[in-house]
KEKE-3310 file (N, C-alpha, C; in steps of 0.2 Angstrom, whole numbers, plus 5000, padded with zeros to 4 digits):
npx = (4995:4998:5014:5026:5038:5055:5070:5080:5076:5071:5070:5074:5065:5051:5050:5036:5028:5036:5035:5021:5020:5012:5004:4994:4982:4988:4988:4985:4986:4989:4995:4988:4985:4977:4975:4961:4954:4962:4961:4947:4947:4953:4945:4935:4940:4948:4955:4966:4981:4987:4997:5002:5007:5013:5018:5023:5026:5021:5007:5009:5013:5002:4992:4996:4995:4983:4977:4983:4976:4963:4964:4967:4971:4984:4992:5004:5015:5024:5035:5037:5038:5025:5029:5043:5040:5032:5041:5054:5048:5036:5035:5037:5021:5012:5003:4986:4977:4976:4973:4970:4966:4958:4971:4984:4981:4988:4987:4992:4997:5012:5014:5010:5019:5021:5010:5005:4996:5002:5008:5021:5019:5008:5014:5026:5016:5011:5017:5019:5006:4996:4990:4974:4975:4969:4967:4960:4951:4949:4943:4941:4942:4940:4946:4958:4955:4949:4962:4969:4965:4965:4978:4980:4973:4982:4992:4989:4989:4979:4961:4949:4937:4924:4914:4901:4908:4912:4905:4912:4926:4920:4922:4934:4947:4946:4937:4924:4929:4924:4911:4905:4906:4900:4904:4907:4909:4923:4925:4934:4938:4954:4960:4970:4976:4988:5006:5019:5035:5049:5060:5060:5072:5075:5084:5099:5103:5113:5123:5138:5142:5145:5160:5176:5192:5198:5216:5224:5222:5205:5194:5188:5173:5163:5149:5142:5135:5121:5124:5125:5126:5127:5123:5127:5109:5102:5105:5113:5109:5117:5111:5114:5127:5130:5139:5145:5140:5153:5169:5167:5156:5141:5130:5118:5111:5098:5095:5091:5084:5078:5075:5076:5063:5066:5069:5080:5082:5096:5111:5128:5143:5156:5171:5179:5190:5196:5206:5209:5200:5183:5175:5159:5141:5129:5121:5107:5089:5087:5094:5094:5108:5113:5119:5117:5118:5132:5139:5136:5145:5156:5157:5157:5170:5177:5175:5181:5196:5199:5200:5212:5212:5218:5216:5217:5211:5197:5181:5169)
npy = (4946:4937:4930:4925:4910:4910:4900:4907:4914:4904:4892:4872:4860:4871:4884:4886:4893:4905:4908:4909:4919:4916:4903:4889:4880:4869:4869:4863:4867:4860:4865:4876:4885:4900:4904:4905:4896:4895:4909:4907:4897:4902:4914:4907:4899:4909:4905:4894:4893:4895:4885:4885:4874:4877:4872:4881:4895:4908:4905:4907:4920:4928:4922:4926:4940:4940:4936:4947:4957:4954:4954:4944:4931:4922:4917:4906:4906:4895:4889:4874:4856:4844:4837:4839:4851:4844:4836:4841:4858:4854:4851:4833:4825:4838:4843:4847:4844:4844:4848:4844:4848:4845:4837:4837:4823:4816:4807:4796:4777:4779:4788:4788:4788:4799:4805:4813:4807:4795:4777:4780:4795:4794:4786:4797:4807:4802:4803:4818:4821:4825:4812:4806:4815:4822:4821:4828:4823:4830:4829:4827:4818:4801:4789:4792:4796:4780:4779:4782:4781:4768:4767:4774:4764:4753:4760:4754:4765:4771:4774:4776:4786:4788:4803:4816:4829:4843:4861:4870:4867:4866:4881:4882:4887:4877:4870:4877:4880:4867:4864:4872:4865:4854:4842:4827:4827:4820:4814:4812:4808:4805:4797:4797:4782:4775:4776:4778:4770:4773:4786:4802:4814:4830:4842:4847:4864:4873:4886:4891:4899:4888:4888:4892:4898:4904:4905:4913:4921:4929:4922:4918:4918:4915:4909:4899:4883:4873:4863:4848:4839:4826:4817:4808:4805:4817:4830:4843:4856:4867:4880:4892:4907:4921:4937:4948:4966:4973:4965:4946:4933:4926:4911:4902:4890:4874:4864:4850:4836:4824:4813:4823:4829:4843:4856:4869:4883:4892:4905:4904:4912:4919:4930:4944:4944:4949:4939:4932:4923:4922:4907:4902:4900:4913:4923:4924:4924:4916:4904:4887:4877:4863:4846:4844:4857:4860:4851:4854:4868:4863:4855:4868:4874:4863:4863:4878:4877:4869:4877:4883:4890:4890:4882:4888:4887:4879:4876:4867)
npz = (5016:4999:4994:4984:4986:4989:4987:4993:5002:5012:5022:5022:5029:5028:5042:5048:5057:5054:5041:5037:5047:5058:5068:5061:5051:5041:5024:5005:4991:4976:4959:4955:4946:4939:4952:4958:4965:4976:4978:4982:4993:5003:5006:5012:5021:5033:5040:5038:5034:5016:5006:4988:4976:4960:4942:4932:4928:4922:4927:4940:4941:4938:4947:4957:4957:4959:4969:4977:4972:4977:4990:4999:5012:5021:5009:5003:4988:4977:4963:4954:4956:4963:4970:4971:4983:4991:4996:5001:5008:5016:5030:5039:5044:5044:5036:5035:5024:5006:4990:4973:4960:4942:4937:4925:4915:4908:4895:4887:4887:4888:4893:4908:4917:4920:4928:4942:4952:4959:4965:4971:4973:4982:4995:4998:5002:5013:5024:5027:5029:5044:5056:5047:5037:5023:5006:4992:4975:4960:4943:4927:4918:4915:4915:4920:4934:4938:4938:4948:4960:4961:4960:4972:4983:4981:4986:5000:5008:5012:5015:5004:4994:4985:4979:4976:4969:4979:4978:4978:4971:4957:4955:4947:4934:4925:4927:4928:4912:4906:4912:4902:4890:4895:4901:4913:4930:4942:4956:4972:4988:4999:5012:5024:5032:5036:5039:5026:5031:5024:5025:5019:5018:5017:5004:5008:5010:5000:5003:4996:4982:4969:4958:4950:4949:4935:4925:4911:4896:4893:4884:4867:4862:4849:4841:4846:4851:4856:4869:4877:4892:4901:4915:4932:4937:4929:4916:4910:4900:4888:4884:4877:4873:4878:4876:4890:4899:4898:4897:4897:4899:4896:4900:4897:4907:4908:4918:4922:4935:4938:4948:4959:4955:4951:4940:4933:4928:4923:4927:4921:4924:4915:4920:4922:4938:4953:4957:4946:4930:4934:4933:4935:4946:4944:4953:4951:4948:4957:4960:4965:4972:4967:4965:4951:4948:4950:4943:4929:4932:4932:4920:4911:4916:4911:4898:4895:4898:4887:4878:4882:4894:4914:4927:4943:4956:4962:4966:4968)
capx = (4996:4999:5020:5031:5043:5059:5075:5087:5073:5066:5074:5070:5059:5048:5046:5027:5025:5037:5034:5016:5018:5006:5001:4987:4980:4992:4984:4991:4984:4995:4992:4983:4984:4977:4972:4954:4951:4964:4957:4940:4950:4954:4940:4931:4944:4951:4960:4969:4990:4986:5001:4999:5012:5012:5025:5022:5029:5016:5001:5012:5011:4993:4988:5000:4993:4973:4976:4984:4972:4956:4966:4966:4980:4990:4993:5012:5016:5029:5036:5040:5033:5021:5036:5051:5038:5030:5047:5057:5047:5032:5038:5033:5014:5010:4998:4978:4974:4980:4968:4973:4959:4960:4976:4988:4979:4994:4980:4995:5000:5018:5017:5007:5022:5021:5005:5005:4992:5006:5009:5027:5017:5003:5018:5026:5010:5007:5024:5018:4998:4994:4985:4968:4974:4966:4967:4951:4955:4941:4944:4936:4944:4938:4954:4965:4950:4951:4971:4971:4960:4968:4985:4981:4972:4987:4997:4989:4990:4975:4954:4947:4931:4920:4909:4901:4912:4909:4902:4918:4929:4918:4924:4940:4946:4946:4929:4919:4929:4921:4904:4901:4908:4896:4908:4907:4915:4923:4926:4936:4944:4958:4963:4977:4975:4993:5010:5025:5039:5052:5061:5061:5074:5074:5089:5102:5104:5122:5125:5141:5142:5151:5165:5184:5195:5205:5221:5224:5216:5199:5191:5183:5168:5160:5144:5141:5130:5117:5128:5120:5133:5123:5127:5120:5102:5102:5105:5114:5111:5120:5107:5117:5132:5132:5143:5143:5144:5161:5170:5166:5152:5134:5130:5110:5110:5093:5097:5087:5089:5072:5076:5075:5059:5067:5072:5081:5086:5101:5114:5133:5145:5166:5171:5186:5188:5204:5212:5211:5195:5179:5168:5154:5136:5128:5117:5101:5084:5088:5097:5095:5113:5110:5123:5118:5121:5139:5142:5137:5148:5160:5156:5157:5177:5183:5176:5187:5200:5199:5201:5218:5212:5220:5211:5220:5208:5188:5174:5160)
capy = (4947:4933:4931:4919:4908:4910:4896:4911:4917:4901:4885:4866:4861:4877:4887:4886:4900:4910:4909:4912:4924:4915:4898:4887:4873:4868:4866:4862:4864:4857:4864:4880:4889:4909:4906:4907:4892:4899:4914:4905:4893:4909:4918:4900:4896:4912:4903:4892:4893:4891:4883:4885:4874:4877:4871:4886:4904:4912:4904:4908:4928:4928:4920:4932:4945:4941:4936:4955:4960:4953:4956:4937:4930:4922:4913:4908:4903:4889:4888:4869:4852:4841:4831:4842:4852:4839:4832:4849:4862:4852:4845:4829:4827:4845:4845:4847:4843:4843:4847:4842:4851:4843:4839:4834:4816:4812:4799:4791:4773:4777:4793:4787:4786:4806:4806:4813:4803:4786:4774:4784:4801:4795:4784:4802:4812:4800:4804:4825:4824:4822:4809:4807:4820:4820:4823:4829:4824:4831:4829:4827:4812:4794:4785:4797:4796:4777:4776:4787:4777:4759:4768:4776:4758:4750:4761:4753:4769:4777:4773:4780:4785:4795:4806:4819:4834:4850:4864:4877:4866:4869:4886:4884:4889:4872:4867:4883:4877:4861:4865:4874:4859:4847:4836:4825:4827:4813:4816:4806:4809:4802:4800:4796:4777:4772:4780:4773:4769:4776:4793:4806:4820:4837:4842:4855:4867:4879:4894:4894:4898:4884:4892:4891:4903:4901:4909:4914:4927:4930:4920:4921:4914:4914:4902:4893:4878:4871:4857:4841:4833:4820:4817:4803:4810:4821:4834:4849:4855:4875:4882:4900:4909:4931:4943:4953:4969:4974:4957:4939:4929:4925:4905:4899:4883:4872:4857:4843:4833:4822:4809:4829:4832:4848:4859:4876:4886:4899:4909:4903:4917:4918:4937:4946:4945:4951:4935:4928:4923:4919:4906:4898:4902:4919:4924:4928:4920:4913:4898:4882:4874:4856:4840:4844:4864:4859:4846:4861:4873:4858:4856:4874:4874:4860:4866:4881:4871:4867:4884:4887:4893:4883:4881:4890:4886:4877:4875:4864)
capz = (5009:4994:4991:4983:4992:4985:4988:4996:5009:5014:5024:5018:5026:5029:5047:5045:5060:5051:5034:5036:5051:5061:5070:5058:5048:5034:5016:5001:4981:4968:4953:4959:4939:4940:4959:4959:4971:4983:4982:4986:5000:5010:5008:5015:5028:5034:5048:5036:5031:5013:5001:4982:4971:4952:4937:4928:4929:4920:4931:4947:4940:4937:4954:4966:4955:4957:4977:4980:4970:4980:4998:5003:5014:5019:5002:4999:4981:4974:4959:4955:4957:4970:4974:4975:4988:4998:5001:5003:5009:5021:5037:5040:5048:5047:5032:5036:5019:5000:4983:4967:4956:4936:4935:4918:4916:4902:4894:4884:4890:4890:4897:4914:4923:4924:4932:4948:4959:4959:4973:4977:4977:4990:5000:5001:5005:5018:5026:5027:5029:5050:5055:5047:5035:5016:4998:4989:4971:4955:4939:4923:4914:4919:4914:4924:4939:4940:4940:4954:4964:4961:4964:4981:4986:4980:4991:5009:5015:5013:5013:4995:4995:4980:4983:4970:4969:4981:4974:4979:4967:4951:4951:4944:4926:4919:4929:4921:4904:4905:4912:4895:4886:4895:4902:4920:4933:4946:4965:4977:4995:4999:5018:5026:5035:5037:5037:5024:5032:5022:5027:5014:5023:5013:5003:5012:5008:5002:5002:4994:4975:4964:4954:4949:4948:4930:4921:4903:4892:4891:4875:4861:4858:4842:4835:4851:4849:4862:4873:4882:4895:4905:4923:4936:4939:4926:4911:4911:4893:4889:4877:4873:4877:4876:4880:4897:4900:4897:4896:4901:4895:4902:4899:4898:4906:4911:4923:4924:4938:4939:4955:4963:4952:4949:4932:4934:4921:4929:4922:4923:4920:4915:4920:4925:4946:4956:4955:4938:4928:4937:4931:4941:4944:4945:4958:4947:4947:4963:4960:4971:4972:4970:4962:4946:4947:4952:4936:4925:4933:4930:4912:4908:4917:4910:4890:4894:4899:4880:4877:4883:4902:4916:4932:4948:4961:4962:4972:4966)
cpx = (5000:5008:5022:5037:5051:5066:5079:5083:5071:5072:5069:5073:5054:5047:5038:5026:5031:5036:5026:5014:5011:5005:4996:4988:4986:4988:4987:4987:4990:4990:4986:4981:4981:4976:4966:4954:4955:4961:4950:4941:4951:4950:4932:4934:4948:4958:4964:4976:4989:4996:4999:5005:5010:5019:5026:5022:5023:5011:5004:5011:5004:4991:4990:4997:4984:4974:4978:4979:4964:4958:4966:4973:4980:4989:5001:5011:5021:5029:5040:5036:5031:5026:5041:5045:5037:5038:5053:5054:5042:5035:5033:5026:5012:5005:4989:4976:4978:4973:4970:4966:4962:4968:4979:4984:4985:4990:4985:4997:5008:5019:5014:5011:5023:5016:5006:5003:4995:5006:5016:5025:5014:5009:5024:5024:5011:5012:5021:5012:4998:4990:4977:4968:4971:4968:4961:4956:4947:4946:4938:4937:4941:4943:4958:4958:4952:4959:4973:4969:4962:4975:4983:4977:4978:4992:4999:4989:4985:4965:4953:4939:4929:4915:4907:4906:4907:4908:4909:4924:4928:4917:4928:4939:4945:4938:4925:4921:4925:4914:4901:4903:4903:4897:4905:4912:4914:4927:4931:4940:4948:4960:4965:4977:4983:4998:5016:5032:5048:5053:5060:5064:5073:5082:5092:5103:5111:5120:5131:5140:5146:5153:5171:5186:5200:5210:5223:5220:5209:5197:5188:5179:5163:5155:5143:5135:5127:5120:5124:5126:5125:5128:5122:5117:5099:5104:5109:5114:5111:5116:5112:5123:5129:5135:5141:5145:5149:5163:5170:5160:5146:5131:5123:5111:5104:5097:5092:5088:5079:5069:5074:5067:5060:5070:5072:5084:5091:5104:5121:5136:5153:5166:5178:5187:5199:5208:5212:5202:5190:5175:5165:5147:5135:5121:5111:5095:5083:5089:5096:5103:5112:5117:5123:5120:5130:5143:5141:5144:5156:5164:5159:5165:5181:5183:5181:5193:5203:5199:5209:5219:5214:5217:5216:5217:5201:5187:5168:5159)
cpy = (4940:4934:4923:4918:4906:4904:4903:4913:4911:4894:4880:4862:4867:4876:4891:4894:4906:4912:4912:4919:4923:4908:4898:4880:4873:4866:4868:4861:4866:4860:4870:4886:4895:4910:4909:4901:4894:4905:4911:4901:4898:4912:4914:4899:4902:4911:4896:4894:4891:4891:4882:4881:4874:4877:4878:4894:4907:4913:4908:4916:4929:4927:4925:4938:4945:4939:4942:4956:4960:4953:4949:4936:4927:4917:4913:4903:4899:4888:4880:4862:4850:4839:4834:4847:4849:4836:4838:4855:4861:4848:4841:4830:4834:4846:4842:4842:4845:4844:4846:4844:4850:4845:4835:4828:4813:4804:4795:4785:4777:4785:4792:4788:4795:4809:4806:4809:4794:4784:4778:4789:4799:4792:4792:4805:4810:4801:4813:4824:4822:4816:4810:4814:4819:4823:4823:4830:4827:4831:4826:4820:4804:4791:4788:4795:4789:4774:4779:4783:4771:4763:4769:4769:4755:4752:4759:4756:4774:4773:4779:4780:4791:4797:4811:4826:4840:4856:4870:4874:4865:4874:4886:4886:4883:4868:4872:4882:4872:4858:4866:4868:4852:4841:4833:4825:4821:4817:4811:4809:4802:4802:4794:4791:4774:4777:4776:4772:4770:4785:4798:4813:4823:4837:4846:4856:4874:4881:4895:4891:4892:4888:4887:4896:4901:4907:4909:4918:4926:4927:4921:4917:4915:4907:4898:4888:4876:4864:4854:4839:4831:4816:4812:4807:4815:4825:4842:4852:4865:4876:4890:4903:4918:4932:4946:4959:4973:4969:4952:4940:4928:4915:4905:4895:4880:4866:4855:4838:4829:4816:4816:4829:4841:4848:4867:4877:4893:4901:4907:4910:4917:4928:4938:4946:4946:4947:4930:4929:4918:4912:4900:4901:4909:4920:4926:4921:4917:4905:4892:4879:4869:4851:4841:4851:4864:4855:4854:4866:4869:4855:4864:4875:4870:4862:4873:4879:4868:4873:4887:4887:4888:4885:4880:4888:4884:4876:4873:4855)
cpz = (5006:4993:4990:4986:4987:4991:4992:5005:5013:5017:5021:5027:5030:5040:5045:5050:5056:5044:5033:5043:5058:5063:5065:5054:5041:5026:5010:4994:4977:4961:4953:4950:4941:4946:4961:4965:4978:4984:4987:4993:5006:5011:5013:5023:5031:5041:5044:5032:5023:5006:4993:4979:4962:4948:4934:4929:4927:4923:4940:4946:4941:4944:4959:4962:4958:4966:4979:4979:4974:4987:5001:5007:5019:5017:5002:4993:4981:4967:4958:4956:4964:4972:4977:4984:4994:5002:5005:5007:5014:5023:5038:5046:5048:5042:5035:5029:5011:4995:4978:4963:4946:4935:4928:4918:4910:4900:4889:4887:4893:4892:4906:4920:4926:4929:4939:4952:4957:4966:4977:4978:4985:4997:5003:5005:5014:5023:5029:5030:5038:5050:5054:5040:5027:5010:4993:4982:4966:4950:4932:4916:4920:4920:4920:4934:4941:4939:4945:4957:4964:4963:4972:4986:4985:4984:4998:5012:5016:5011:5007:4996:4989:4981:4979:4974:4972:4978:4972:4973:4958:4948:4947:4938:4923:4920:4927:4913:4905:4908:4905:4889:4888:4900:4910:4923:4938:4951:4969:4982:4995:5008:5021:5033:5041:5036:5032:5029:5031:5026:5020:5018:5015:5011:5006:5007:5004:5000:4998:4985:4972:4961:4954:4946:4940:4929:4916:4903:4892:4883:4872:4859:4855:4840:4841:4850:4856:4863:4876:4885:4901:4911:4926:4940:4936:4918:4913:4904:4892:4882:4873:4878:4874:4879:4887:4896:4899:4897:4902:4892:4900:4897:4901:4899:4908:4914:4926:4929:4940:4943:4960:4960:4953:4941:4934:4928:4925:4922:4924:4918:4920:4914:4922:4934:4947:4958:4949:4934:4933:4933:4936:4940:4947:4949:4956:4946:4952:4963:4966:4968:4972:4965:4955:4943:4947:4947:4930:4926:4931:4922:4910:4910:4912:4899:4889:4895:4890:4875:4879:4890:4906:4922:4940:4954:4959:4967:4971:4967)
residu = (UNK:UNK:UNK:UNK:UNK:UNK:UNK:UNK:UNK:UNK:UNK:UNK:UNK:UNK:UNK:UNK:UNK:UNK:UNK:UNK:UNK:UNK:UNK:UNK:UNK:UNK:UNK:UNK:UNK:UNK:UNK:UNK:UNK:UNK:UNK:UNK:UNK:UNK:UNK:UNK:UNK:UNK:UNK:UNK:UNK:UNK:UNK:UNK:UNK:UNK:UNK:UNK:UNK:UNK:UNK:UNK:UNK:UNK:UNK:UNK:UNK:UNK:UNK:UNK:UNK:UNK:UNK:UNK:UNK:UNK:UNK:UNK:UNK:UNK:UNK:UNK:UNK:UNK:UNK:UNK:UNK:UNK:UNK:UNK:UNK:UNK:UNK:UNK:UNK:UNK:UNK:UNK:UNK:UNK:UNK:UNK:UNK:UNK:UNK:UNK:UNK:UNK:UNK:UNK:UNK:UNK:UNK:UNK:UNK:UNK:UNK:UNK:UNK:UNK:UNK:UNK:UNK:UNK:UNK:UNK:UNK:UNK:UNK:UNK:UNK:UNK:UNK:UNK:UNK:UNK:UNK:UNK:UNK:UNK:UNK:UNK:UNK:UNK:UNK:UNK:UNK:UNK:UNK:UNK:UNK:UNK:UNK:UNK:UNK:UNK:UNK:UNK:UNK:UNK:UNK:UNK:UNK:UNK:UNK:UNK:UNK:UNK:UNK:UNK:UNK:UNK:UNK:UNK:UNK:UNK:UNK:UNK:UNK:UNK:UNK:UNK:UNK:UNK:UNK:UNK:UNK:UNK:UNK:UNK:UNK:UNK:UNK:UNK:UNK:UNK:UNK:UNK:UNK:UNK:UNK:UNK:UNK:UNK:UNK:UNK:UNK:UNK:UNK:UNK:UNK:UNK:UNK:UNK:UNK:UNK:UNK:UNK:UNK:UNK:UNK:UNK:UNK:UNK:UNK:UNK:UNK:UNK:UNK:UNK:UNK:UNK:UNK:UNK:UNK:UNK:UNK:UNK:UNK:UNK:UNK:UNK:UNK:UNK:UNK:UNK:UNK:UNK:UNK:UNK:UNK:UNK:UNK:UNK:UNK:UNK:UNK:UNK:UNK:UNK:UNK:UNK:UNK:UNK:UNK:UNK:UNK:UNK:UNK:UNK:UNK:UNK:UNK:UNK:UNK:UNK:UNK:UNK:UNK:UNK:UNK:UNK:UNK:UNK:UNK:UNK:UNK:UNK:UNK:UNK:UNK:UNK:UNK:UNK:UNK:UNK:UNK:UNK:UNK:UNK:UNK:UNK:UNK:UNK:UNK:UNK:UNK:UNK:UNK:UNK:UNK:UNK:UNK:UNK:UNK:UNK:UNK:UNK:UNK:UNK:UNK:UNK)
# end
C-alpha cells in the first residue's frame, strides 16, 4: 500500500528495507503531481521500491488517494523538494533510476537559478544514483530542454543522450494536457559516468522540542501583525497569532531555510505548564526541528521578553 513518509517515522537517510518492507530497485520521480505515472511505474515494474517527491500538498493527497485507490505498492510519498530529498532521505549509491517528467521550466532569465536540472543538482544526484544509474528527463519546453543538457554536460559527471520520449511517460496529466494543445515533446537520459567528489551528509535529526520556560502573567495580545526576523540561511516570518483553548496563544510561523531547500509552516505555542509559561514549538504537522526552527522559537521568546515575561529556563 501507497503511504506518506512522515519526519517523526522516518530516519535521514532512509532504511530502504524497512521503509518499503522489502529488499528492491530504488526509483525515484520528482515531481510526481496526481500520481498517474507511479501508478503506471508499479504496475510496469512491480519488483520496483518506488519514491514519489512532490512540493505540493494538494498533489501529494490526490496521488496517495488514486495509488490506494488502484491497489499499487509499494509507493512511498514526500512532501518537499528534489534536493532536501536526495540529500536527506536517499543513501548514497542506492538509486536505480530518477524521472523528472515536465518539470517547472521557470523560462524567466532571472529565475533560472530555480530550475532543478543545475550542475549542483546532477553533482548531488551523482552522489545517490549507483553506478550507471540514470535520469530520464521529458519535457515540453525547448529552452528549459536545452539548459538541462548543457548543464548536466557541464557537470562531467554524466553521458547525455536524446532519444524520443517513451510511450509510458506520455501519459501524465501535463503530457495528455499538451497532446491536445499540439505541442512537442523533448527526451533525454542522463547517466551517471563519474561520481562528484563532495560529501553531502544528511541533516540529524532531534527529537527534543525547542522551548523556554518563562515567568509573569499571561499576555495580552491584541492586533498582531505579520513579523519577518531574518536569520543566517533564512526567514522566520510569524504570519498570525490566536488564542488557545483556555489560555495561551497558538503562533503561524513559516520558515524558510533555502541552503536546506526546505519551508515549513508549524505551530509555536505560549501556554500554561506546571512550571511557569511554556513557549516553544508544538508538535502538530510534524515539525522537522532544524537551525531555523530554533531562531523562531527564539524570536517568539525574546518578543515576549518585551512584554514583561522573563525567561526561567530555555532549550533551543
Amino acid at each position: 500500500m501507497a503511504r506518506v513518509l512522515r519526519f517523526s517515522q522516518i530516519d535521514f537517510p532512509l532504511d530502504l528495507a524497512a521503509t518499503f518492507g522489502r529488499e528492491g530497485p530504488l526509483v525515484l520521480e520528482v515531481g510526481f503531481g496526481d500520481g498517474r505515472f507511479l501508478a503506471t511505474l508499479s504496475r510496469r515494474h512491480p519488483e520496483w521500491n518506488l519514491l514519489g517527491v512532490e512540493a505540493a500538498g494538494a498533489s501529494v493527497v490526490r496521488a496517495l488517494l488514486r495509488l490506494r485507490r488502484e491497489g499499487v505498492g509499494p509507493v512511498r510519498l514526500f512532501k518537499g523538494t528534489a534536493g532536501f530529498a536526495l540529500r536527506n532521505l536517499v543513501p548514497p549509491r542506492s538509486l536505480e533510476a530518477v524521472y523528472v517528467n515536465f518539470p517547472d521550466p521557470w523560462p524567466k532569465s532571472r529565475h533560472q537559478e530555480r530550475r532543478l536540472l543545475r550542475v549542483p543538482f546532477f553533482r548531488l544526484l551523482s552522489t545517490r544514483l549507483k553506478e550507471g544509474g540514470r535520469l530520464f528527463l521529458t519535457t515540453d519546453h525547448p529552452d528549459y530542454f536545452q539548459f538541462a543538457l548543457e548543464e548536466g554536460e557541464k557537470s562531467g559527471l554524466f553521458a547525455v543522450e536524446v532519444r524520443p520520449p517513451p510511450p509510458e511517460v506520455l501519459t501524465t496529466k501535463y503530457a495528455e494536457k499538451w497532446k491536445k494543445q499540439g505541442r512537442r515533446f523533448y527526451h533525454a537520459v542522463f547517466t551517471k559516468t563519474a561520481e562528484a567528489e563532495e560529501e553531502y551528509p544528511p541533516l540529524k535529526k532531534e527529537d527534543e522540542m525547542p522551548h523556554a520556560i518563562l515567568e509573569g502573567p499571561m499576555p495580552a495580545i491584541e492586533g498582531f501583525e505579520k513579523q519577518v526576523h531574518a536569520f543566517p540561511g533564512g526567514h522566520a516570518i510569524f504570519l498570525e497569532a490566536a488564542r488557545r483553548e483556555g489560555e495561551g496563544y497558538y503562533f503561524l510561523v513559516r520558515i524558510e531555510e533555502p541552503e536546506l531547500e526546505l519551508i515549513q509552516e508549524l505551530i509555536l505555542e505560549l501556554r500554561p505548564s506546571t512550571h511557569g509559561l511554556y513557549a516553544g514549538l508544538k508538535r502538530f504537522c510534524d515539525p522537522l526541528v532544524t537551525p531555523g526552527v530554533r531562531r523562531a522559537v527564539g524570536f517568539l521568546v525574546d518578543w515576549l521578553g518585551e512584554k514583561g515575561l522573563s525567561v526561567k529556563t530555555r532549550s533551543y
